[in-house]
C-alpha positions as CSV (number, residue, x, y, z in Angstrom):
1,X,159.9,212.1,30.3
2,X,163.6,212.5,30.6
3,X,165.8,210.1,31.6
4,X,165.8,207.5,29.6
5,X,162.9,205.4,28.2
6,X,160.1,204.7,29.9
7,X,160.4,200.6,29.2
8,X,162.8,198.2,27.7
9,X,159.7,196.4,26.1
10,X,159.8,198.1,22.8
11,X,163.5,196.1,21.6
12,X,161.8,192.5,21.6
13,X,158.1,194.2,20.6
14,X,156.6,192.3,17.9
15,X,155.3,194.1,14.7
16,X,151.5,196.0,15.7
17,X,148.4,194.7,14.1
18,X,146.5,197.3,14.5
19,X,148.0,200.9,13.8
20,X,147.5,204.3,11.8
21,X,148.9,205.7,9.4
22,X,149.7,208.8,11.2
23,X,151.5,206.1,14.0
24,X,153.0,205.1,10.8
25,X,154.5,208.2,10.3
26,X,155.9,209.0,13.3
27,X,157.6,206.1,13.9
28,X,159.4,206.4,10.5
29,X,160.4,210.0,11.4
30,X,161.3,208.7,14.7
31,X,164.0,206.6,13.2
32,X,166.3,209.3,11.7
33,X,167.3,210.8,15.0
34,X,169.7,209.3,17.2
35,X,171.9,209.5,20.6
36,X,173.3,212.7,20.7
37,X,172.0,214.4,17.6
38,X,170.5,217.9,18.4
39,X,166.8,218.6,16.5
40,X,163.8,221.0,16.3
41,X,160.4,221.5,15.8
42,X,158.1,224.4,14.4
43,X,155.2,225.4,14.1
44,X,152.1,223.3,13.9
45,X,154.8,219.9,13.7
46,X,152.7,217.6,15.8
47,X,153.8,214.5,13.9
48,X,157.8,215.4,14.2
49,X,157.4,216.2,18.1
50,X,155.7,212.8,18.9
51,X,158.9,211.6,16.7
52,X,161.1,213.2,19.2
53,X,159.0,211.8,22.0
54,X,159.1,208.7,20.8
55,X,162.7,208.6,19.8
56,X,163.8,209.7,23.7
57,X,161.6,207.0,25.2
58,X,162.5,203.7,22.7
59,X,166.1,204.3,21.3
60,X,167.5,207.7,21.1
61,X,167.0,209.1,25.0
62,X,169.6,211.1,24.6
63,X,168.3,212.8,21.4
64,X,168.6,216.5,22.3
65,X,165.3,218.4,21.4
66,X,164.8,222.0,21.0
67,X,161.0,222.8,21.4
68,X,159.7,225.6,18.9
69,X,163.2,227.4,19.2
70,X,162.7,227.9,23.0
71,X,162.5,225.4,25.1
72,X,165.8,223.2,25.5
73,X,164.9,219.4,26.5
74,X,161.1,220.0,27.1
75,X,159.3,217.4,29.4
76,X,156.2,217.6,29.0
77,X,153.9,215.0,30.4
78,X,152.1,214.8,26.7
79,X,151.9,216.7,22.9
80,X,149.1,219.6,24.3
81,X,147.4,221.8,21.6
82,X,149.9,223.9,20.2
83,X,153.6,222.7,19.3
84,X,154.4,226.7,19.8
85,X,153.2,227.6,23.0
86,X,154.5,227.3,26.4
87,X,152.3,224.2,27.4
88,X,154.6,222.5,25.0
89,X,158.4,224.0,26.7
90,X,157.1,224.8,30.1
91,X,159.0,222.3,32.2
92,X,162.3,222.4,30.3
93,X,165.6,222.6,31.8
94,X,166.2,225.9,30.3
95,X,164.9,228.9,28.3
96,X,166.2,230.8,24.8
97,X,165.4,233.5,24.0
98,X,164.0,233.0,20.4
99,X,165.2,236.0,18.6
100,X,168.5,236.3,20.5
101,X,170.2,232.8,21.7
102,X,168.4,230.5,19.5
103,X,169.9,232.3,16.6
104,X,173.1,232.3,18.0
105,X,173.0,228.6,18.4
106,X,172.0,227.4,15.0
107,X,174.2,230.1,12.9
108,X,177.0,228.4,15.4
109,X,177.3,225.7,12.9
110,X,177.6,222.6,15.6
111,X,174.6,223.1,17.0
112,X,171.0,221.4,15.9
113,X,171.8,219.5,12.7
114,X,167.7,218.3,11.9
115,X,165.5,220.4,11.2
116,X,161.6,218.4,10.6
117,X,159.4,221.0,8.0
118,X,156.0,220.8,6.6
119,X,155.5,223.0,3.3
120,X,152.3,223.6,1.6
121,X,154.2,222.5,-1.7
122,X,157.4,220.3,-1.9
123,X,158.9,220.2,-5.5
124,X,161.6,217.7,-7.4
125,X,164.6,218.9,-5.7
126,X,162.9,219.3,-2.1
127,X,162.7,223.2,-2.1
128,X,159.4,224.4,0.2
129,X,156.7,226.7,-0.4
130,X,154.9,228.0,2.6
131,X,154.1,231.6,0.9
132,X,151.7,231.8,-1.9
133,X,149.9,229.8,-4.0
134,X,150.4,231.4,-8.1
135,X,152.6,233.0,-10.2
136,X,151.9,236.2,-9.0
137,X,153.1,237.3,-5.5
138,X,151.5,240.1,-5.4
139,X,147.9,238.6,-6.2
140,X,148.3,234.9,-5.2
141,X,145.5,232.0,-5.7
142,X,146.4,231.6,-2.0
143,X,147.8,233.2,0.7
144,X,149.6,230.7,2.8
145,X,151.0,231.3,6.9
146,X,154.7,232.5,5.6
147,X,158.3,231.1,6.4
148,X,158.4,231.9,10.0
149,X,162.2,230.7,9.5
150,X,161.6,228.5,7.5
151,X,164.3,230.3,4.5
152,X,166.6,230.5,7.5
153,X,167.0,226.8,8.9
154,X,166.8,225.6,5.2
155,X,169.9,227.6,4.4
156,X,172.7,227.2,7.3
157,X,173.5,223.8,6.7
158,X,170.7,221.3,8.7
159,X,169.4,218.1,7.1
160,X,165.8,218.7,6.8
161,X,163.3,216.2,7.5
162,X,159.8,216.8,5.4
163,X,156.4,215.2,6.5
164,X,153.1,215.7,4.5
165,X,150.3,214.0,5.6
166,X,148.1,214.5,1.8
167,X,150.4,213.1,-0.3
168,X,149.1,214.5,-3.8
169,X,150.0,216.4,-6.9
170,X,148.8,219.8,-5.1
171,X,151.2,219.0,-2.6
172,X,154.3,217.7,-4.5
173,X,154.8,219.3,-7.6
174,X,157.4,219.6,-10.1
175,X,158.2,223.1,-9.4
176,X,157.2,225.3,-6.1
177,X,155.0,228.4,-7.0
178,X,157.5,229.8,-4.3
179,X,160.8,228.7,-2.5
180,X,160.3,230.1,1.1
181,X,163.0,227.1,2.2
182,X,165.9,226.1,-0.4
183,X,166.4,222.3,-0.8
184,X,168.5,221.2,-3.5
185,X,167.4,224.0,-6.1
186,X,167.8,223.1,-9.8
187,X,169.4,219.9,-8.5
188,X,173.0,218.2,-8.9
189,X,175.7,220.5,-6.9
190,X,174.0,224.1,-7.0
191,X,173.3,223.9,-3.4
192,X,176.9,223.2,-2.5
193,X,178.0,225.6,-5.1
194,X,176.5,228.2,-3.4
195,X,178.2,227.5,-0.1
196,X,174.9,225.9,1.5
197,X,175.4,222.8,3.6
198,X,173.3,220.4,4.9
199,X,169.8,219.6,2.9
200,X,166.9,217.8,2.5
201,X,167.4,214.0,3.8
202,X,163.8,212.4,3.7
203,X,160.1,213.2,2.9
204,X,157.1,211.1,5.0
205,X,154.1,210.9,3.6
206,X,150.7,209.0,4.3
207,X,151.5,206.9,1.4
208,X,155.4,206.3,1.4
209,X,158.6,207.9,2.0
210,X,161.2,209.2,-0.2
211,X,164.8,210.5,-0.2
212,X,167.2,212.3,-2.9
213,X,169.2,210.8,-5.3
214,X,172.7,211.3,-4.5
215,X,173.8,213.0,-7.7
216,X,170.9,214.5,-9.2
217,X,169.4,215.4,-6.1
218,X,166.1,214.4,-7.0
219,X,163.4,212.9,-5.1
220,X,163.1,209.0,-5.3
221,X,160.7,206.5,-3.6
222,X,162.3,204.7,-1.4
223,X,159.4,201.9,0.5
224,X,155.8,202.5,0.1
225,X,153.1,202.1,3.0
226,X,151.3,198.7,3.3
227,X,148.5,198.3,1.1
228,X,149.5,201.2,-1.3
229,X,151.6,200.4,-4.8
230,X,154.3,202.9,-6.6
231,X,151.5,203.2,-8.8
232,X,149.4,204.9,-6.8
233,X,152.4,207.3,-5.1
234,X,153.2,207.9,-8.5
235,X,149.6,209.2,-9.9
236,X,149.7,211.5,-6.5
237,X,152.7,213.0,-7.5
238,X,152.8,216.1,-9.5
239,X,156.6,214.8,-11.4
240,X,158.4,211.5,-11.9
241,X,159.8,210.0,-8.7
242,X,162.8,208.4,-9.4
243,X,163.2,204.7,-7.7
244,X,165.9,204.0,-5.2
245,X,165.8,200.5,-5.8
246,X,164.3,198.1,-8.5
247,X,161.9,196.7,-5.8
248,X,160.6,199.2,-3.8
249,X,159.8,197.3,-0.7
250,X,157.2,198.3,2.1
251,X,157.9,200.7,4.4
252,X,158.2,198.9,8.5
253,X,155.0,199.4,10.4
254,X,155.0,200.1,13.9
255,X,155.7,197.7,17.0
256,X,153.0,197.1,19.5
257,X,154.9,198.5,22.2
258,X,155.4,201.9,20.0
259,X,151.9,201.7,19.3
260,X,151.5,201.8,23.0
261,X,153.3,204.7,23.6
262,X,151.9,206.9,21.4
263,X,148.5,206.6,22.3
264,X,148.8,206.2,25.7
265,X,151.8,208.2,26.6
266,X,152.6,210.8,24.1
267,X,149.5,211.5,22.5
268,X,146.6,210.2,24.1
269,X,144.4,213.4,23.1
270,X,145.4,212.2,19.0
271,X,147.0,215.7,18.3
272,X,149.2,213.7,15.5
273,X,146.2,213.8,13.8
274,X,145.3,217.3,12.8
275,X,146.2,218.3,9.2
276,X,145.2,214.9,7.8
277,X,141.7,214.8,5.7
């Protein structure tokens, strides 16, 4: 899959007909990274590595990927079953060690500036919970997989990339139960104030996408899918979204030749679509 892209055909594509919402979602997440820029994937991130696929084979080849901490520029022929196990890294140019160099390149501060995550609950300000469900720790409602780095890579200064594919108020709250990845925490400059750079950038969801206000740093709807109204985002959304714009226009579906790709290239086996009910 290296390279370079696969075909040219995707700059004159015209807009697809027929497409998914999860296609939907990777092609939105596909358009934040660029030439150059260094990202990485965790666990269980099968939408944000078809993003990175697509990205290398349309307009960012030279997007450098990090598989799962490990494996640097991956090639692998498509997404396979796990997006943190060697199927995934297996024929990448090199290996790192994932307690040892991978730490040493991120804490470097030049090195992997996006970050995608997926958190069980996303609040106002865009701090993640992936650790328990309730007030108590101790005797949670639920017990969820843990950070897995997830405090780590939220706190040393990379612009973080959420995707959520059950956009509702279980999901997006007004406060996390617990912050297992800081975002902006109370919002306006407490993140900065505490000497952390970097920060949420965007959330994807199956019904629209949002970013942070600029001063505040609170989450704001910034184009919602076709066929679904602010309306509707806003009744699935456990706080007030603020609006980054008076119309909020629709998000840009996929191209055909995108479309294309994805299902016959990067994910013909539909791994983009686990997690969605």
């Amino acid at each position: 899959m290296g390279g370079g892209p696969v075909t040219d055909s995707w700059r004159n594509s015209p807009p697809a007909d027929d497409y998914s919402v999860d296609e939907l979602m990777v092609t939105t997440l596909a358009g934040y990274f660029q030439n150059g820029e260094q990202a990485c994937n965790g666990m269980a991130s099968f939408i944000p590595v078809a993003a990175f696929m697509l990205a290398r084979l349309t307009h960012a080849p030279e997007l450098v990927w990090i598989a799962s901490s490990v494996g640097l520029e991956p090639r692998p022929e498509r997404i396979p079953a796990s997006t943190l196990e060697a199927p995934l890294w297996r024929d990448s140019i090199m290996y790192l060690d994932q307690y040892t160099d991978f730490w040493n390149f991120v804490l470097n501060g030049r090195w992997i500036q996006k970050f995608c995550v997926g958190a069980a609950q996303l609040d106002q300000y865009g701090n993640a919970n992936n650790s328990v469900i309730g007030k108590n720790y101790h005797q949670p409602k639920v017990r969820l997989p843990g950070t897995a780095g997830l405090a780590d890579m939220c706190s040393i200064g990379k612009d973080l990339y959420y995707w959520n594919p059950n956009h509702s108020p279980r999901s997006l709250v007004e406060k996390v139960d617990y912050i297992s990845g800081a975002g902006y925490l109370n919002g306006g400059e407490e993140r900065e104030q505490l000497g952390l750079g970097g920060g949420p950038q965007a959330v994807i969801t199956n019904l629209a996408v949002m970013d942070f206000h600029p001063g505040s740093k609170r989450m704001r709807l910034k184009s919602v899918h076709p066929g679904v109204t602010v309306k509707q985002v806003q009744d699935a959304t456990g706080f007030e979204l603020l609006l980054a714009t008076e119309s909020i226009p629709e998000t840009t579906v996929p191209s055909a030749e995108q479309v294309r790709l994805i299902r016959t290239v990067i994910d013909p086996d539909g791994m983009r679509k686990h997690g969605f009910r």
